[in-house]
Residue, then its C-alpha position, 0 to 999 in steps of 0.5 A: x509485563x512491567x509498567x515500563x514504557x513497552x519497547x516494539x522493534x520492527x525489522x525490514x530491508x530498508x525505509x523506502x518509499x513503498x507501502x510496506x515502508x509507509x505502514x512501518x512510519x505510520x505504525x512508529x507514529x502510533x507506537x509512539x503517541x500510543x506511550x511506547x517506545x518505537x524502534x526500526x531496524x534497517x537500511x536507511x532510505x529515504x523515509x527515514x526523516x519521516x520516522x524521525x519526525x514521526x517520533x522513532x529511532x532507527x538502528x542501522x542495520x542490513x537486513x536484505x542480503x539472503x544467504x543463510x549465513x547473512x541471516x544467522x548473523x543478522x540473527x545474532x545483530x537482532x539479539x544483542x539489539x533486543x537485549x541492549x534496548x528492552x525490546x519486548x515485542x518484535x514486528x516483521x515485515x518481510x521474509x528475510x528479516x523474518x527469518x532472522x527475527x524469527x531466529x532472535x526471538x526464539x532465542x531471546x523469548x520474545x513474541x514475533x508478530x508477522x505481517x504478510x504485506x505481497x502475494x508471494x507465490x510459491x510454485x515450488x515447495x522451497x518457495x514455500x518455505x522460504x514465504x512461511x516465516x511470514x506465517x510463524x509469528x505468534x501473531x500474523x496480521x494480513x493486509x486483506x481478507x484475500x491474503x487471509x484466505x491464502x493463509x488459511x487454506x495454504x499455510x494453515x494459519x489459525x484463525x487464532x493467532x491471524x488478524x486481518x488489518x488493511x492498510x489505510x489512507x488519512x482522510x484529512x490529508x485526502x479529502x476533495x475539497x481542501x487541496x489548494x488550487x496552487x497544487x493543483x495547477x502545478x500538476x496540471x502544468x507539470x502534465x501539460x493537460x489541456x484546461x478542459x481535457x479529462x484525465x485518466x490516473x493511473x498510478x503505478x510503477x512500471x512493471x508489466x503485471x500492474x498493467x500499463x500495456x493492456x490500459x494501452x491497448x484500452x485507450x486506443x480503443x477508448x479514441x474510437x469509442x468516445x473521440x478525444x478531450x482525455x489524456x492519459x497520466x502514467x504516474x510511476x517509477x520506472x523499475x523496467x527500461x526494458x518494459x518502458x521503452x516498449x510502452x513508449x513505442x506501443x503508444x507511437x503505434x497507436x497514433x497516442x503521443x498527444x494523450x499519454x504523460x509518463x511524469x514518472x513518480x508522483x509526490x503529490x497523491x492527493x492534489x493528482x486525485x483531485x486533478x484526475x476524473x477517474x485512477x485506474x488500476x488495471x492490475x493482471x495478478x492479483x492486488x494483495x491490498x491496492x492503497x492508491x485505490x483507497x487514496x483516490x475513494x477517499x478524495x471521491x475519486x471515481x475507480x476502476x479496477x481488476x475483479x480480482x484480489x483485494x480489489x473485490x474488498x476496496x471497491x464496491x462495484x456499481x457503488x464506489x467503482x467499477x471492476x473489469x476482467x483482467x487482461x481485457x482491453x475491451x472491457x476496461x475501454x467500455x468502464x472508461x468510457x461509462x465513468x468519463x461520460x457519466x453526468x456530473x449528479x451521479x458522479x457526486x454520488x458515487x463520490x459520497x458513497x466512496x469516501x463514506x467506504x473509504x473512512x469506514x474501512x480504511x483510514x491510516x487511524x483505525x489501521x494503526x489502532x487495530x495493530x497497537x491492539x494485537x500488541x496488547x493482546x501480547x503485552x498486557x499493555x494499554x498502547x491503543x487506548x492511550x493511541x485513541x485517546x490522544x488521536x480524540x483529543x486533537 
């Protein structure tokens, strides 16, 4: 490595609004303050002004199509970009980006780092193939320690090249206390909650597996447990009309009309923490990491979530939250029920062990350093101490 500023690509389908797409801006940020120089090949979207902001360049470049000959000629793309900008690390985040930077690099003897951001099942062993890329970097960085697990046992990733880095959560950005009442109120309005009602969170997209229909379920259960004085916010995109409109129609069965908001995609993470009494995250399969989780720790937010996953690892059960089976509406009813009715003196210190969890395990920083580092580790470079330096300083 020379002492020139490293250059680090990474490659992805398009700069979205998901957490993937997030954790690129955020690792882009780090690059940058780190004394790097940071690159983002994909198609554009709707992050693209806050990689630009965060100090990074992105090369257009379609990186979604799956045919094998879209991938060899992506391949082709990914090495003329390599060679024409000093790439000397390549970092992907997705399986046919993978694929062809996987390819490129090869050619061009450039390292691959890999992060294994899903679940991605393989119930066959094409499947399986087509997910293995993600395990090929010299390099491979998962979200948790259950997608570790998975990496261990069913792809034989060694403990050598994998690195286990959690997505993370800025804590001045969440944190109780500090959202202006101006924010607040806007939301409040906006899902017409009444001034005393307590609010049930659960921010998601709309996708059977995430587990809308069995809260659902929950909450009318919840009615004749505990009566009425909460409405329920579903907070997400609609991927599913279909799935939509039954939810929609489960609430008219249940006589929930007057306690269930679909607002639809929530802009306002922080100030909907700090409005709601408790985010739920119902999931059936299992979570690969869970940010909104982490986001709702950090703002002392009490959880519940699925017993499940990576859930097991963000939420300390009893300490910062609550677990539940899967699937169980009962149970989920009961976990509602014990949060909304829980005095103000134990919520206050379920809160402080939540953020003190959520900061000690889970900020964006710590994420950002700890990736900066396996790009050291491959470089010879100093990109996380001059990152913490700079990040102490302010």
């Amino acid at each position: 490595m020379t002492d020139r500023s490293p250059v680090i690509l990474q490659v992805l389908p398009v700069l979205g609004t998901g957490g993937l797409e997030r954790g690129a801006v955020e690792i882009a940020s780090a690059i940058t303050q780190g004394g790097g120089t940071a690159l983002v090949a994909s198609r554009p979207g709707r992050l693209l002004v806050q990689l630009r902001h965060a100090g990074g360049r992105h090369i257009a470049l379609d990186l979604k199509k799956k045919s094998p000959f879209a991938v060899l000629r992506r391949a082709r793309d990914l090495q003329a970009i390599i060679r024409r900008e000093g790439v000397d690390l390549v970092h992907a985040r997705s399986r046919i980006p993978a694929w062809a930077a996987w390819i490129a690099c090869r050619r061009e003897n450039v390292p691959l780092v890999t992060t294994w951001h899903g679940v991605h099942e393989a119930t066959w062993w094409g499947k399986k193939l087509y997910n293995s890329v993600l395990a090929r970097g010299v390099r491979v960085i998962a979200i948790s320690e259950f997608i570790a697990s998975r990496l261990r046992s069913e792809y034989g990733v060694p403990e050598s090249r994998l690195r286990v880095i959690p997505r993370g959560a800025d804590p001045q950005e969440f944190e109780a206390g500090v959202i202006s009442g101006e924010r607040v109120q806007k939301l409040a309005e906006a899902w017409r909650a009444p001034a005393e009602a307590k609010i049930i969170l659960m921010p998601a997209r709309l996708t059977a597996w995430k587990g809308q229909g069995v809260l659902l379920e929950a909450l009318g259960l919840l009615r004749s447990k505990m009566g009425t004085g909460w409405i329920c916010v579903l907070a997400g995109p609609e991927n599913d009309r279909k799935f939509s409109r039954r939810l929609q129609q489960r609430v008219q069965e249940l006589g929930l009309e007057d306690h269930v908001r679909f607002i639809g995609t929530c802009t306002d993470m922080p100030a909907a923490c700090e409005l709601a009494s408790v985010v739920v995250a119902p999931s059936l399969r299992p979570e690969p990491f869970g940010r909104t989780l982490v986001e709702a720790q950090m703002m002392g937010c009490p959880v519940i979530g699925t017993a499940q996953g990576a859930m097991m690892e963000t939420i300390l059960p009893g300490e910062t939250g609550l677990v539940v089976p899967p699937d169980d509406a009962d149970a989920l009813a009961d976990a509602l029920k014990s949060v909304l009715e829980t005095g103000e003196d134990a919520l206050d210190w379920l809160a402080e062990k939540a953020r003190a969890h959520a900061i000690a395990h889970y900020t964006t920083s710590l994420m950002q350093a700890r990736t900066l580092g396996v790009y050291d580790e491959l470089l010879g470079t100093r990109l996380r101490t001059t990152f913490e330096e700079q990040t102490h300083d302010r």
